[in-house]
GUPANU-302012 format. One record per atom (N, C-alpha, C, CB): residue in three letters; y, x, z. Coordinates in steps of 0.05 Angstrom, whole numbers, plus 32768, in hexadecimal, padded with zeros to 4 digits. Glycine has a CB too. Layout:
BEGIN
ALAYXZ/...
***
This chain:
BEGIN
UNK7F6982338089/UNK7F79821E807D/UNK7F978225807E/UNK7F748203808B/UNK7F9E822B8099/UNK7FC08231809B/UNK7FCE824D807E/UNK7FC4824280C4/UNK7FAC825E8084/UNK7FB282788074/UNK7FBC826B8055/UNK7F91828E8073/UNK7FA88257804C/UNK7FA882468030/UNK7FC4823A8029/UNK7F92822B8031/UNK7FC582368039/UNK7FE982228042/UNK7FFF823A8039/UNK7FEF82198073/UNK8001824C8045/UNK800D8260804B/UNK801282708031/UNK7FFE826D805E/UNK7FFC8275801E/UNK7FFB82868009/UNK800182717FF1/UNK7FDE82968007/UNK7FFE82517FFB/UNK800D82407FE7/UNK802382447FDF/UNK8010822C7FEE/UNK803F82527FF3/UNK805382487FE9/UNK806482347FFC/UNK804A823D7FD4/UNK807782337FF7/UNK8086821E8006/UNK807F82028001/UNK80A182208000/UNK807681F47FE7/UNK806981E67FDF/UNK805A81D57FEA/UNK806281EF7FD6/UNK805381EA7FF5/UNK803181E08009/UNK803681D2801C/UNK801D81F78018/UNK804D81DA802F/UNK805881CA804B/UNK805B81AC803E/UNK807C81D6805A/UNK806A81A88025/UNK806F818C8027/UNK805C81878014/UNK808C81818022/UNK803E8184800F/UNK802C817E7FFE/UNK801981728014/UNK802381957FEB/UNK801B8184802C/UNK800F817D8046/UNK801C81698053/UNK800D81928056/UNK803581678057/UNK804A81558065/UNK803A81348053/UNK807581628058/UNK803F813A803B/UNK803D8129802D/UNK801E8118802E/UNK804681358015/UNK8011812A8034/UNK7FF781238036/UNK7FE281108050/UNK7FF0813C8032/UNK7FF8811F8060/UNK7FF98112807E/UNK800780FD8086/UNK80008121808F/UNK801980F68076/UNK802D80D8806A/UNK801B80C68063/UNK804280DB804C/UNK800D80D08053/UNK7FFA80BE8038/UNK7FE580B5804F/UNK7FE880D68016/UNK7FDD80C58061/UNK7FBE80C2806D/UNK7FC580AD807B/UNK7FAE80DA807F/UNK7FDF80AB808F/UNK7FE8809D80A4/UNK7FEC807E8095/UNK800680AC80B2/UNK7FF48080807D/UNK7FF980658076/UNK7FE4805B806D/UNK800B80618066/UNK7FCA80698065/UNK7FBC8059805F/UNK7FA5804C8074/UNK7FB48063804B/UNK7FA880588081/UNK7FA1805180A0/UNK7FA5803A809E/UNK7FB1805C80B9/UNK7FC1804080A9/UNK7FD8801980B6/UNK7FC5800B80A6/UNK8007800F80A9/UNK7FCE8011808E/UNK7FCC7FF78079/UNK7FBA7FE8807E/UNK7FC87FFC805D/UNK7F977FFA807D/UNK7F7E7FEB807A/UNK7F7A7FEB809B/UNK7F647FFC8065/UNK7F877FE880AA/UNK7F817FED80C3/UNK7F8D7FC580CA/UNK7F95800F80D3/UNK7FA87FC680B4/UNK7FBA7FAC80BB/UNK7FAD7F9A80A2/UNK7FE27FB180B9/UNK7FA87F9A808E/UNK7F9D7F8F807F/UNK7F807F8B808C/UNK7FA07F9B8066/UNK7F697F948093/UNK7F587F8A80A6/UNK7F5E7F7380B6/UNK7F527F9C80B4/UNK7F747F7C80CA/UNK7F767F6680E0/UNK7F7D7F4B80DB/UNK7F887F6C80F3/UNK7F8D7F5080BD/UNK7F957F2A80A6/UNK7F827F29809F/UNK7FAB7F248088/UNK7F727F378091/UNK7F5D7F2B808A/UNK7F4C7F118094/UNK7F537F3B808A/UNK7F4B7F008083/UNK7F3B7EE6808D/UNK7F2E7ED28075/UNK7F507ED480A0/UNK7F147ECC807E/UNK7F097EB88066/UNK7F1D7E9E8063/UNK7EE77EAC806E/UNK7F2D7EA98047/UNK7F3C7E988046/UNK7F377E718042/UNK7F467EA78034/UNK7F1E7E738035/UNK7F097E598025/UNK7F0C7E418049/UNK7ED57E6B8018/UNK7EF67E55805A/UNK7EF47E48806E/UNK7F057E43807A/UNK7EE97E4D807A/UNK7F177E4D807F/UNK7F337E47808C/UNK7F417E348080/UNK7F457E5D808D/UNK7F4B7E328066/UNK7F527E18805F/UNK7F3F7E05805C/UNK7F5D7E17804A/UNK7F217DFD805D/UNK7F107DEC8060/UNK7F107DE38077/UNK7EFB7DF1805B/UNK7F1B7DF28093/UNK7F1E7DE380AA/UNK7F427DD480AD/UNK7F137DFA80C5/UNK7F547DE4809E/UNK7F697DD980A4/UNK7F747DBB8095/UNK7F787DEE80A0/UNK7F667DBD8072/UNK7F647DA6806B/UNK7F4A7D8D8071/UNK7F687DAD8054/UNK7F377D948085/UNK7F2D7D828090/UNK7F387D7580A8/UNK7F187D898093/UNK7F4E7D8780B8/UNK7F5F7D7F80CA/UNK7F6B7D6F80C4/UNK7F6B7D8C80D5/UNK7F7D7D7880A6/UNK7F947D65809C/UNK7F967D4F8093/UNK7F9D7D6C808D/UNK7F6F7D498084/UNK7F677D2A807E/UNK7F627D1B8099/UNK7F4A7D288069/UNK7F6E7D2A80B1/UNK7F5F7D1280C3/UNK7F7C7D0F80CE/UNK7F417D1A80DD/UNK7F8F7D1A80C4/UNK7FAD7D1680CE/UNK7FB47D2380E6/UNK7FB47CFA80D3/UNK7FA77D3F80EA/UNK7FB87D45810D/UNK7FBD7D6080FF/UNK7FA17D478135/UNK7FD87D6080F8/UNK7FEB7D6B80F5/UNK7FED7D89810B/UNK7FFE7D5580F6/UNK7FF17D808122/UNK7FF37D988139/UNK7FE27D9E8135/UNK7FF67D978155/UNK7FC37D94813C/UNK7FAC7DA68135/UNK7FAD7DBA8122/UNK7F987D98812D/UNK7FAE7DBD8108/UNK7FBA7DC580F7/UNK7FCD7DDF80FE/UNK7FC57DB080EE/UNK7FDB7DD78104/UNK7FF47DEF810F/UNK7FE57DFF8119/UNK800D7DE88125/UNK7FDB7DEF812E/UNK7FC67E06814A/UNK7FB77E1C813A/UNK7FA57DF1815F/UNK7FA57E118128/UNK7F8E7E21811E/UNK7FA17E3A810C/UNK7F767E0A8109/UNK7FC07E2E8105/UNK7FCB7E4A80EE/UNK7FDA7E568107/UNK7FE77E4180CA/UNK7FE07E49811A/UNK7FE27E61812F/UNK7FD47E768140/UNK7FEA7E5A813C/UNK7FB97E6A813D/UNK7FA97E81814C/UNK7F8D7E898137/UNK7F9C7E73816E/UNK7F9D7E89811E/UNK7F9A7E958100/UNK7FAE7EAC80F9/UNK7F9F7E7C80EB/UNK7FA07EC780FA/UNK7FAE7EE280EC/UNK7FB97EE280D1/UNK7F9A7EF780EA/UNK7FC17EEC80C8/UNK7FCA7EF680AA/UNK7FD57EE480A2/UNK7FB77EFD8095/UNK7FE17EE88087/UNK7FF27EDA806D/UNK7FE77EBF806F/UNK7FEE7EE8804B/UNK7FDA7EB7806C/UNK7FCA7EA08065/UNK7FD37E8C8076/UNK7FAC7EA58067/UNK7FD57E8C8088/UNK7FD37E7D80A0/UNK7FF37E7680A6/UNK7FC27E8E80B9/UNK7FFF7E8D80A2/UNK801B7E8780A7/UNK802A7E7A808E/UNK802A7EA180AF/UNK801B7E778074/UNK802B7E678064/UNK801F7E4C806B/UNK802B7E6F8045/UNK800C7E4B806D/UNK7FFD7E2A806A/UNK800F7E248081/UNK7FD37E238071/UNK80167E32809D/UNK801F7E2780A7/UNK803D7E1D80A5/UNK80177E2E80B6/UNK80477E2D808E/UNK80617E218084/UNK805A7E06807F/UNK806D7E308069/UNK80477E03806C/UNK80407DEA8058/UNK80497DD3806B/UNK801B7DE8804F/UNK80347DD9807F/UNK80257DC18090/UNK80487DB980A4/UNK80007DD080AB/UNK80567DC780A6/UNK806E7DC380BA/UNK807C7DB080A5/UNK80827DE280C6/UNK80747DB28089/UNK808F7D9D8078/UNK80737D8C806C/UNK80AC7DB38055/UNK805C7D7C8079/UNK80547D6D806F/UNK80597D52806F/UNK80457D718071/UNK806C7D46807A/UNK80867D338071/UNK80927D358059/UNK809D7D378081/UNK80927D4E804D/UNK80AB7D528036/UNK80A17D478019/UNK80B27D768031/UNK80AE7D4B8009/UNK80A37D477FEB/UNK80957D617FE5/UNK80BB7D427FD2/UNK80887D5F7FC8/UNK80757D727FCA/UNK80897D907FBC/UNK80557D667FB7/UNK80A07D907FB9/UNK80B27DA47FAC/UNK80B77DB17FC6/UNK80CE7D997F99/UNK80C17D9F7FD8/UNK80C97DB57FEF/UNK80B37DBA8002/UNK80E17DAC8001/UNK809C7DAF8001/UNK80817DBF800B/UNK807A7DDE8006/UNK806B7DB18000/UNK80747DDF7FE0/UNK80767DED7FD8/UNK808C7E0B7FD4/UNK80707DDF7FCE/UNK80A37DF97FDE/UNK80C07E137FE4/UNK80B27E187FF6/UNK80E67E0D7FEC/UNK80A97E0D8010/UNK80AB7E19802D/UNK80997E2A8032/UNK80AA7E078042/UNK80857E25801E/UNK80677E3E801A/UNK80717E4F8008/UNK80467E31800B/UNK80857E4C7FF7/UNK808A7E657FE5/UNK809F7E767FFA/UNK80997E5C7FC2/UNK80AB7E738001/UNK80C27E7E801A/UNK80AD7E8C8029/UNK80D47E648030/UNK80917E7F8039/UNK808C7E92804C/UNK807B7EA6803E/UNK807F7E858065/UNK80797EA6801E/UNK80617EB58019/UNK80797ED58011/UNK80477EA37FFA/UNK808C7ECA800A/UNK809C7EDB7FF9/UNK80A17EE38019/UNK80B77ECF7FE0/UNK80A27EE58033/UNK80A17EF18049/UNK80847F08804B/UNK80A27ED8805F/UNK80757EFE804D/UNK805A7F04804F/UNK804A7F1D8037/UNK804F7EE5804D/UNK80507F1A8027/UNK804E7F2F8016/UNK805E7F468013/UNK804F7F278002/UNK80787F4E8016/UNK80817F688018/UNK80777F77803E/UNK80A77F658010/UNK80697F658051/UNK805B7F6E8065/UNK80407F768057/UNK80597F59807A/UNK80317F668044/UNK801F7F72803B/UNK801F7F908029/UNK80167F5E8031/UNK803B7F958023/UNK803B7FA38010/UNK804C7FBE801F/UNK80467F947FF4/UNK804A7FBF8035/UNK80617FCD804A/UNK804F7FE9804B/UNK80687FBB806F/UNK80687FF88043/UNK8057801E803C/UNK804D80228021/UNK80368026804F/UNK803E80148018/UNK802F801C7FF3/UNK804E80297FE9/UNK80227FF47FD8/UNK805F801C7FEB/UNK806980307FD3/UNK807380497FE0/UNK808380247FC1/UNK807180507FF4/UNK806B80677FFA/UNK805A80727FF9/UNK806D806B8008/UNK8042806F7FF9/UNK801D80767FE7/UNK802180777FCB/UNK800080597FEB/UNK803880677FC0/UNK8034806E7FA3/UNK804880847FA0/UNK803880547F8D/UNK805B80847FAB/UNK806E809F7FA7/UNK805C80B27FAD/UNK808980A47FBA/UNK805280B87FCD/UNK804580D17FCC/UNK803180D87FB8/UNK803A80D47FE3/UNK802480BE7FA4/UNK800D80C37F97/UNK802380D77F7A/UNK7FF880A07F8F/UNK803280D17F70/UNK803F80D37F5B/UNK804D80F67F61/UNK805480B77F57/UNK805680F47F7B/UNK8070810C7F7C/UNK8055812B7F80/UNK808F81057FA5/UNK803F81257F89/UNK803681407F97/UNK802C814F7F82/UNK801E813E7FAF/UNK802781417F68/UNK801C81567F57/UNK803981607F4D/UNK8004814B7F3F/UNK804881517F51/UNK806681627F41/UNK806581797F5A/UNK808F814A7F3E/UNK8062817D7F79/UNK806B81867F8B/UNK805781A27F84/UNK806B81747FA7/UNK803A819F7F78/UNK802581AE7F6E/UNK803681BF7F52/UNK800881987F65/UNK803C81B37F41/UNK804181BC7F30/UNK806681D37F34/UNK803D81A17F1C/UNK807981C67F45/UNK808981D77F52/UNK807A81EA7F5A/UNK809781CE7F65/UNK806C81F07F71/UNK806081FC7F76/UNK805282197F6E/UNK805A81F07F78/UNK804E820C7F56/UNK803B82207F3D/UNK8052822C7F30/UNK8024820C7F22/UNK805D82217F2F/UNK808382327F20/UNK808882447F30/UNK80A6821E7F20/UNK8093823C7F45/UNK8098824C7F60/UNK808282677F5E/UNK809282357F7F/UNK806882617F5C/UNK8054827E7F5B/UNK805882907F4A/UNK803A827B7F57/UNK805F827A7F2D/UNK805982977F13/UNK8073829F7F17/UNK805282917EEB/UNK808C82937F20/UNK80A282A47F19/UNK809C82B97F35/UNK80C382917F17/UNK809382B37F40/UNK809082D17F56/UNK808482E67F4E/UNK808182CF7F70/UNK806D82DD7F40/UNK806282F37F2D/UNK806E83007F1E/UNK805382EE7F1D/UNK808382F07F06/UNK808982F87EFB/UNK80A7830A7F09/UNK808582E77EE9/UNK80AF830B7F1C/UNK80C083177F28/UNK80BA83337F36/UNK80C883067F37/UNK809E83337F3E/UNK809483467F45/UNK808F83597F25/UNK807C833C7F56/UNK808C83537F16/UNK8080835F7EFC/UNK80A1836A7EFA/UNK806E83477EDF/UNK80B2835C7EF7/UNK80CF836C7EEE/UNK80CE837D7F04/UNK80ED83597EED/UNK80CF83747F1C/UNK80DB838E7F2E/UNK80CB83A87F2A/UNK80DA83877F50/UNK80B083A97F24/UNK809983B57F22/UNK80A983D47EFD/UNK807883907F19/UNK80B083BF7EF6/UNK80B383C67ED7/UNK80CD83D17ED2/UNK80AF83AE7EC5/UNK80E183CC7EEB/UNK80FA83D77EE9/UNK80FB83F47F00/UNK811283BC7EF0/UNK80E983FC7F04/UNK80E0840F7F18/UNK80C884217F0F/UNK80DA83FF7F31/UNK80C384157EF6/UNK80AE84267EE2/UNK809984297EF6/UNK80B984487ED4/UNK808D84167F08/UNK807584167F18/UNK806884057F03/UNK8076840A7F37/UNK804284117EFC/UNK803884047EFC/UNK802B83EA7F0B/UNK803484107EF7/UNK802A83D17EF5/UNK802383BA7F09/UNK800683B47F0D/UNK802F839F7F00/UNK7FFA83AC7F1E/UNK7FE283A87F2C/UNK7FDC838E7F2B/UNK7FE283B27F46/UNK7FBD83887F24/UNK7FBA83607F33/UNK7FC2835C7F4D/UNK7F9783527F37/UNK7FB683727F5F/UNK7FBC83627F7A/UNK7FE083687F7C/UNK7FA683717F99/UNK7FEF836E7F6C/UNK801183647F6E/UNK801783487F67/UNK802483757F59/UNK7FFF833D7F4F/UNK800A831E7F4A/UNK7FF5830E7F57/UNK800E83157F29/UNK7FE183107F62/UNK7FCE830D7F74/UNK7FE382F27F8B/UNK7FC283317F82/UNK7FF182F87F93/UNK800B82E47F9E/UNK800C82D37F9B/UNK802082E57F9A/UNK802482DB7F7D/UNK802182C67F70/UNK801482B47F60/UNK802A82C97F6A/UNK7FFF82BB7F51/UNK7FEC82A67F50/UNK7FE682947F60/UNK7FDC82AC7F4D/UNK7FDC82A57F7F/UNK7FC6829A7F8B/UNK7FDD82797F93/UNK7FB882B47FAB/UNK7FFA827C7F96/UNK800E82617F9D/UNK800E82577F84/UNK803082657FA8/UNK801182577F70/UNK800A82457F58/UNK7FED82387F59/UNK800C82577F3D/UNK7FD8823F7F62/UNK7FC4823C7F5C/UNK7FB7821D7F6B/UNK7FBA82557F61/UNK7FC1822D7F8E/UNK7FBA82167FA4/UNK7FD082077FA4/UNK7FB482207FC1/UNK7FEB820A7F98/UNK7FFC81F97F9C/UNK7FF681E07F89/UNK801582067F9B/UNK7FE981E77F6F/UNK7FE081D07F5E/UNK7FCB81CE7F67/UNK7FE081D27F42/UNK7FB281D17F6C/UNK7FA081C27F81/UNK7FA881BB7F92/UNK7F8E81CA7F8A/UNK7FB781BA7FA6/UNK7FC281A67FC0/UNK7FCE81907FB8/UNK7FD781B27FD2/UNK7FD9818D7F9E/UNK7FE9817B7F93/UNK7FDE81677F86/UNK7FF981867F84/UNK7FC681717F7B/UNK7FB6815D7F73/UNK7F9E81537F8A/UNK7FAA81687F5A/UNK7F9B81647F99/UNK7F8B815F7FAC/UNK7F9481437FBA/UNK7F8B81767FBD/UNK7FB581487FC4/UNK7FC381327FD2/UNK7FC881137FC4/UNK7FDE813C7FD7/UNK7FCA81247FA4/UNK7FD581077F91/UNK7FB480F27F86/UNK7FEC81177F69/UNK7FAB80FF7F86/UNK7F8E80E57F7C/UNK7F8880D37F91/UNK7F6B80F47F75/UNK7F7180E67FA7/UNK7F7280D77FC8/UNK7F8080BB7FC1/UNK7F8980ED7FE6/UNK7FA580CD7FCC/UNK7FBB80B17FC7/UNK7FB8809C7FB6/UNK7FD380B87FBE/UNK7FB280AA7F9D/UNK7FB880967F8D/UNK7F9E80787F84/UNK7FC080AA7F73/UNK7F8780857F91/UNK7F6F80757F91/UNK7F7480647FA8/UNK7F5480857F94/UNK7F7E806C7FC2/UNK7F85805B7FD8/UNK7F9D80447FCF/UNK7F8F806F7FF1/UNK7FA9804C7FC1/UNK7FC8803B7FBA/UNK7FB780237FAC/UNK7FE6804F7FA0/UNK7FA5802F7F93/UNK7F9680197F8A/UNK7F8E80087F8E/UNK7F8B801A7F85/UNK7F7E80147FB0/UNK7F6D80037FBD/UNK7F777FE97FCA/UNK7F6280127FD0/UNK7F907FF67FD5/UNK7FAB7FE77FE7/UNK7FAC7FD37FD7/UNK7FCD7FF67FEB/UNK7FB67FD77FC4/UNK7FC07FBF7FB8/UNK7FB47FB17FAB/UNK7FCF7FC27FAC/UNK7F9B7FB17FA1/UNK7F867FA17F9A/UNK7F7F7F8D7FB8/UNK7F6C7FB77F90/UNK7F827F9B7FD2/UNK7F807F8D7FE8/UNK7F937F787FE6/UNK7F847F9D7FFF/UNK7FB27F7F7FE3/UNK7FC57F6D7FE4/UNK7FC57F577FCE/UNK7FDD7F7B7FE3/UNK7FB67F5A7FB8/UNK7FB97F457FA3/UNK7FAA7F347FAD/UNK7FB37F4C7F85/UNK7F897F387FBB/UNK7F747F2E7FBD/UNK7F867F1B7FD4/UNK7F5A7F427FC2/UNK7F927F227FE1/UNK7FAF7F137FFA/UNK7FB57EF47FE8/UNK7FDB7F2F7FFB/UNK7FCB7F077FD9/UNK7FD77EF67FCB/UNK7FC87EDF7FBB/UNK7FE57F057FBC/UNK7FB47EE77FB8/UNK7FA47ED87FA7/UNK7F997EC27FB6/UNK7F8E7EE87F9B/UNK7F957EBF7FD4/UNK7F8A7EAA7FE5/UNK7F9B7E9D7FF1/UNK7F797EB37FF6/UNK7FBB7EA97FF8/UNK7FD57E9E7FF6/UNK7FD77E867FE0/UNK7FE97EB67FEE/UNK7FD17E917FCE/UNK7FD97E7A7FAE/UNK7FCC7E6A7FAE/UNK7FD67E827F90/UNK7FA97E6F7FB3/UNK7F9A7E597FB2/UNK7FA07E467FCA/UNK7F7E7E627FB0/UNK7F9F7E507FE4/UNK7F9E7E437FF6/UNK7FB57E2B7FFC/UNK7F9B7E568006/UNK7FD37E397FF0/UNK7FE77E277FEE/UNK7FEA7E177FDB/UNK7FF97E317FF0/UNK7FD87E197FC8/UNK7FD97E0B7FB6/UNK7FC07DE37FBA/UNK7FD17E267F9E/UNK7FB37DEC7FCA/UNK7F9F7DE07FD9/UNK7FA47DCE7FEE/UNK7F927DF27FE3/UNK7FBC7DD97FFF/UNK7FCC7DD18016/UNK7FE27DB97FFA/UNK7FDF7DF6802D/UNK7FF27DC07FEC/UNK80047DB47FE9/UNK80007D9E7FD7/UNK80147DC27FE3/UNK7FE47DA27FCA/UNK7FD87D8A7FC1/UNK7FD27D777FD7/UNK7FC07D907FB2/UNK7FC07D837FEA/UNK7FB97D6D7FF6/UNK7FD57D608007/UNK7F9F7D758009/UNK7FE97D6B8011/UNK7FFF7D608023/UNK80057D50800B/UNK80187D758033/UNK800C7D587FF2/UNK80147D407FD9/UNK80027D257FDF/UNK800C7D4D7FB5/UNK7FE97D2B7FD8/UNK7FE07D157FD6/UNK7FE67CFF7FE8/UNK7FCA7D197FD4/UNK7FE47D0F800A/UNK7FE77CF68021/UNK7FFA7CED801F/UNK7FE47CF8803C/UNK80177CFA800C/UNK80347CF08015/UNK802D7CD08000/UNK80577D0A8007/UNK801D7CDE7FE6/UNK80257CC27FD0/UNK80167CAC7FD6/UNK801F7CC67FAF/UNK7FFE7CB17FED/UNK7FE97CA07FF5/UNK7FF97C8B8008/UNK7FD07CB18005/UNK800E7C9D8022/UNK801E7C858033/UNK80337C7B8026/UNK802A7C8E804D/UNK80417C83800A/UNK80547C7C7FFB/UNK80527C607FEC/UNK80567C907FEA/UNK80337C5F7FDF/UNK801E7C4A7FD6/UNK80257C3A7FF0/UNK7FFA7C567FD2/
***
């Protein structure tokens, strides 16, 4: 492998650098996206069954020793369920607009590395033929005949340097996919769930208003 590395090209160091970037973050990600993870449905089925019986702290308790996004906006909600239903809704949009660039912390670094390594492949492959082709002048200004194994070199760093590049950029770029299909599927139980919460705190405000 090192030998493979080696006959890449300079290329290769940061295609590998790059690659070992990409691996580490996708780790974190599904490693931290796991641990938020939570059935979002049941979780608000116990918090708005708390909330029709009016214990408020209860409530709190359960979004405090509740992980992920979810939990920390409802628990915005539930801290302004006194309020009208505009500034309910601010106080869940405030913690979500918190909560999502944590969900989204590193991807665009997965999407850079997905985008830059085939350019770093395709440098790479430049970098080879012009060695070849440098060897062929020196070769030709010295009236030596030239040989394959003289451009044998160069090829061989054009060759693996655009396979490493694509090697690094798909991987990435299927994981970035994945990521963020995770994060929408987030966002998506964020919306519903606050949207659920701020109805029902509406309703009890216009019920004691009545």
């Amino acid at each position: 492998m090192w030998d493979l590395i080696n006959k890449g090209g300079p290329m290769m160091y940061l295609i590998v650098l790059a690659s070992i970037l990409a691996f580490g973050v996708v780790i974190e990600r599904i490693y931290t996206l796991n641990k938020a993870r939570i059935d979002a449905d049941k979780f608000m089925d116990g918090i708005l069954g708390v909330l029709k019986r009016n214990k408020i702290i209860e409530a709190v308790e359960m979004c405090n020793k509740t992980p992920g996004p979810v939990a920390h906006i409802i628990k915005a909600g539930i801290l302004k369920h006194d309020r009208s239903r505009p500034e309910i809704k601010e106080a869940v949009e405030e913690a979500a607009e918190l909560e999502i660039p944590r969900l989204e912390k590193h991807l665009p670094i997965l999407a850079t590395i997905a985008h830059i390594t085939p350019l770093l492949g395709l440098l790479g492959t430049v970098t080879g033929m012009i060695r070849s082709f440098q060897i062929i002048q020196v070769k030709a200004a010295s009236m030596v005949p030239v040989n394959p194994g003289d451009l044998a070199g160069g090829i061989w760093e054009a060759l693996l340097a655009t396979v490493a590049g694509l090697s690094v950029a798909i991987p990435a770029y299927v994981a970035y996919n994945y990521l963020t299909s995770r994060v929408d599927g987030f966002v998506y139980d964020m919306e519903k769930s606050a949207m659920d919460l701020v109805n029902l705190l509406s309703s009890r405000r216009d019920t004691y208003e009545v």
